[in-house]
MDAnalysis code that builds the backbone (N, CA, C; Angstrom):
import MDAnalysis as mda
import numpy as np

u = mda.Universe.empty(216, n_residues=72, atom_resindex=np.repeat(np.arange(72), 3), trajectory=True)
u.add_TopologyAttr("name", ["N", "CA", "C"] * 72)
u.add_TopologyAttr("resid", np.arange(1, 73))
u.add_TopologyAttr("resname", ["UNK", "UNK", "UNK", "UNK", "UNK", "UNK", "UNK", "UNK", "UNK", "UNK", "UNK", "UNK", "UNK", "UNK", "UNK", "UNK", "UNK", "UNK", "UNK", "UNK", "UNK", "UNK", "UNK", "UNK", "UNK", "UNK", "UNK", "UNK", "UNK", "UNK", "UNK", "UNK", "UNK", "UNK", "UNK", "UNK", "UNK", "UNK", "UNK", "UNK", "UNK", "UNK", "UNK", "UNK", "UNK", "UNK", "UNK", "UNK", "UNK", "UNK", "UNK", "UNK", "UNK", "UNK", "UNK", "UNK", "UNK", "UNK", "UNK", "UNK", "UNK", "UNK", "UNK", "UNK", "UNK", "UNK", "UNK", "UNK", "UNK", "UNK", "UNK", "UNK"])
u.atoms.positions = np.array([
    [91.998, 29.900, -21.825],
    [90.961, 30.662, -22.499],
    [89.608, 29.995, -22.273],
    [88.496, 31.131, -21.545],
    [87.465, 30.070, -22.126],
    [86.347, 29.839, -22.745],
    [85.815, 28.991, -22.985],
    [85.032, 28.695, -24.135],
    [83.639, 29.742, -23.648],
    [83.603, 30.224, -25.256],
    [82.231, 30.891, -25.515],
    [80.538, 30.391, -24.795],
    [80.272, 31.001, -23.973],
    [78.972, 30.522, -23.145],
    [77.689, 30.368, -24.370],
    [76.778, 29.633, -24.130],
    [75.809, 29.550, -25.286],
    [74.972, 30.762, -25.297],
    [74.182, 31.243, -25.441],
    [73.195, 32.672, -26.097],
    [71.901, 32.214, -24.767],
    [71.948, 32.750, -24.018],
    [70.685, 32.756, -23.165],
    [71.148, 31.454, -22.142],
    [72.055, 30.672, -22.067],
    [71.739, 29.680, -20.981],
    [72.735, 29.922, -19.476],
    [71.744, 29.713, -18.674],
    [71.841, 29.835, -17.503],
    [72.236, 28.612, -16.835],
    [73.261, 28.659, -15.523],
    [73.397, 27.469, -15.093],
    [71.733, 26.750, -14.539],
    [70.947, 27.610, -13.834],
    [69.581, 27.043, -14.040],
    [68.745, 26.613, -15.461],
    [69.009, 26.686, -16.085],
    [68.700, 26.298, -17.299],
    [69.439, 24.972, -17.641],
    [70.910, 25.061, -17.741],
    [71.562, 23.768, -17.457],
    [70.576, 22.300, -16.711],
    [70.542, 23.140, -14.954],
    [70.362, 22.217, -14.596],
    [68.760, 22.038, -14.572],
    [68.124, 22.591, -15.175],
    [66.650, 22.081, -15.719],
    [66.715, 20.927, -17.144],
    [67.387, 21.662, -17.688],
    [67.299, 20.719, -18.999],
    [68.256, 19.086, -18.221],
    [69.116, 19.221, -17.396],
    [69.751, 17.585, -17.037],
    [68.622, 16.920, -16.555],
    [67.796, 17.541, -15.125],
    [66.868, 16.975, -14.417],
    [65.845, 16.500, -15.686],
    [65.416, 17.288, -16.752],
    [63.530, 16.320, -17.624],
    [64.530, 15.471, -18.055],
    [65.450, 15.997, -18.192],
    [66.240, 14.642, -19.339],
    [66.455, 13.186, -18.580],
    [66.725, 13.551, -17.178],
    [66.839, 12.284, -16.502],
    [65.637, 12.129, -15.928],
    [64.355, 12.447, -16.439],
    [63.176, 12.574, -15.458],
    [62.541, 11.606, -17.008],
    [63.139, 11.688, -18.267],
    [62.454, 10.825, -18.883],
    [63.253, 9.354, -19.679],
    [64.427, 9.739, -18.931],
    [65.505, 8.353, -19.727],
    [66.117, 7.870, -17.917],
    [65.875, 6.743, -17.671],
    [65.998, 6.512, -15.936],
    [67.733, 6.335, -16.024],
    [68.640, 5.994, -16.410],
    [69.823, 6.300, -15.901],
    [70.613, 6.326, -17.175],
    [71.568, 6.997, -17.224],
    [72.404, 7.840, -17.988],
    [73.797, 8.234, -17.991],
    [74.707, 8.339, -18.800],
    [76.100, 8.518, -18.765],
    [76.227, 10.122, -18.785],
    [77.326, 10.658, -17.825],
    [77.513, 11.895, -18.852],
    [77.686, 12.088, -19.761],
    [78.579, 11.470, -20.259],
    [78.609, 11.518, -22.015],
    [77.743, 11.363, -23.102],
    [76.402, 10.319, -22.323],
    [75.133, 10.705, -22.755],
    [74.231, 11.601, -22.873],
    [74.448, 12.353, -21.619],
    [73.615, 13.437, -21.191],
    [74.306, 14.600, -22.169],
    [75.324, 14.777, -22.523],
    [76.310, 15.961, -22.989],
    [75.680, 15.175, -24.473],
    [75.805, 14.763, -24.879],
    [75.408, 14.137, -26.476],
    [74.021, 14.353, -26.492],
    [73.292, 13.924, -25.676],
    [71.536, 14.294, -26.009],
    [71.327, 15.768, -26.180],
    [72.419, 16.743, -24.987],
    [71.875, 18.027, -24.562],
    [72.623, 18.670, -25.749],
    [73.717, 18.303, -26.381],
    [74.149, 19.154, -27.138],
    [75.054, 20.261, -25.907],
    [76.231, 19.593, -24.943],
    [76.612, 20.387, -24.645],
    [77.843, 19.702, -24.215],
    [79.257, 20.305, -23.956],
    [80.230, 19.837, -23.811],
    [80.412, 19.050, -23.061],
    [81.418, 17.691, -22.730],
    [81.051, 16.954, -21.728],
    [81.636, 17.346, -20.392],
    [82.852, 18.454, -20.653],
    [83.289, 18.919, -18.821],
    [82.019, 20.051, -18.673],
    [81.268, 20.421, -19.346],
    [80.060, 21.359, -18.735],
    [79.072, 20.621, -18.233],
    [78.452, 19.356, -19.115],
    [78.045, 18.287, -18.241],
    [78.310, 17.615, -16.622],
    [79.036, 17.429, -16.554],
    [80.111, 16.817, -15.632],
    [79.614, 17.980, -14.564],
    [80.205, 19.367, -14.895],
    [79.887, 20.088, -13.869],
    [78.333, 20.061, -12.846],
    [77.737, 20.930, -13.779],
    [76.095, 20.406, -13.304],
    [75.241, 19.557, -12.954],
    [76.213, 17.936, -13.386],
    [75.664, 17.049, -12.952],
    [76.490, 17.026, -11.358],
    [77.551, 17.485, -11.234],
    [77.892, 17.288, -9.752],
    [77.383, 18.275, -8.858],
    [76.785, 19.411, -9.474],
    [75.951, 20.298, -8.682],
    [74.667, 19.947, -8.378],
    [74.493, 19.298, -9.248],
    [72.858, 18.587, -8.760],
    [73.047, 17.392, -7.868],
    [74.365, 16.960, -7.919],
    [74.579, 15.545, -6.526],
    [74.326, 16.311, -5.838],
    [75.132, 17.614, -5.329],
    [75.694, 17.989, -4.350],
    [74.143, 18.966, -3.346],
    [73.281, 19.263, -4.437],
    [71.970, 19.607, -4.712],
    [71.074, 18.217, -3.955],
    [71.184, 17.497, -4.114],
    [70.462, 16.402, -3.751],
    [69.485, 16.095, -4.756],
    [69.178, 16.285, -6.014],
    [68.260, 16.051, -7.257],
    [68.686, 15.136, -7.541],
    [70.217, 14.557, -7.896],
    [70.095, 13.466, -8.336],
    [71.563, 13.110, -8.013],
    [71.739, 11.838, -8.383],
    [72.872, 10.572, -8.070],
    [73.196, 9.912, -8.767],
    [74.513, 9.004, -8.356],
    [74.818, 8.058, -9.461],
    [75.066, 6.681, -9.168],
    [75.163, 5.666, -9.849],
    [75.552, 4.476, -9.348],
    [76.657, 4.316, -10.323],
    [78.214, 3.816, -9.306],
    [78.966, 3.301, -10.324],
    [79.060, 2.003, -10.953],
    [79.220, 1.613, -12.353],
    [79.002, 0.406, -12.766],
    [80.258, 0.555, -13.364],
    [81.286, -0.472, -13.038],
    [82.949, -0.678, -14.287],
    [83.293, 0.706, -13.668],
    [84.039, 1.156, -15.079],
    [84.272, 2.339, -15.130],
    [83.662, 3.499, -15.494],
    [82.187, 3.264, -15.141],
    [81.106, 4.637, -15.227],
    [80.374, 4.795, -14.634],
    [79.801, 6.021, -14.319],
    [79.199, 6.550, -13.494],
    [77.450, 7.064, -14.533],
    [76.345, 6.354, -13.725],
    [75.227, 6.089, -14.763],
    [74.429, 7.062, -13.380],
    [73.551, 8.029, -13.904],
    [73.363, 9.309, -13.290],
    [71.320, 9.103, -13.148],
    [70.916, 9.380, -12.034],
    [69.707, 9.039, -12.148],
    [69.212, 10.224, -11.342],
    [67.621, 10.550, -10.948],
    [67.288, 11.591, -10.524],
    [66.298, 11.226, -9.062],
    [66.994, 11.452, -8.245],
    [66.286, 10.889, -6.826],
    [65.217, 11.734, -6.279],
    [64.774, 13.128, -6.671],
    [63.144, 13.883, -5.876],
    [62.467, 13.999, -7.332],
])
């Protein structure tokens, strides 16, 4: 089943609100990013790998996490 989409948001919208967010906190967890944005963390996860894959932004792994930064 799946989960109820929010009221007006767009995956561009998504990935606007990840990019200021990492455009004003320099590196970041998903689980951070999903806790600041107020949004689930596998919806996180997603958009942040669309924006790798996008070339906006990247990650460096540290341990066992992946800390997400914004490269243009």
């Amino acid at each position: 089943m799946d989960m109820p989409k929010k009221f007006g948001m767009t995956p561009a919208k998504y990935k606007d609100l990840i990019i200021k967010l990492l455009s004003k906190y320099r590196f970041m967890s998903a689980s951070e990013i999903s806790f600041k944005l107020r949004m689930g963390y596998e919806t996180a996860k997603k958009y942040l790998m669309e924006l790798d894959r996008e070339r906006f932004i990247t990650y460096r792994q540290i341990g066992n996490r992946k800390y997400w930064f914004r490269i243009k």
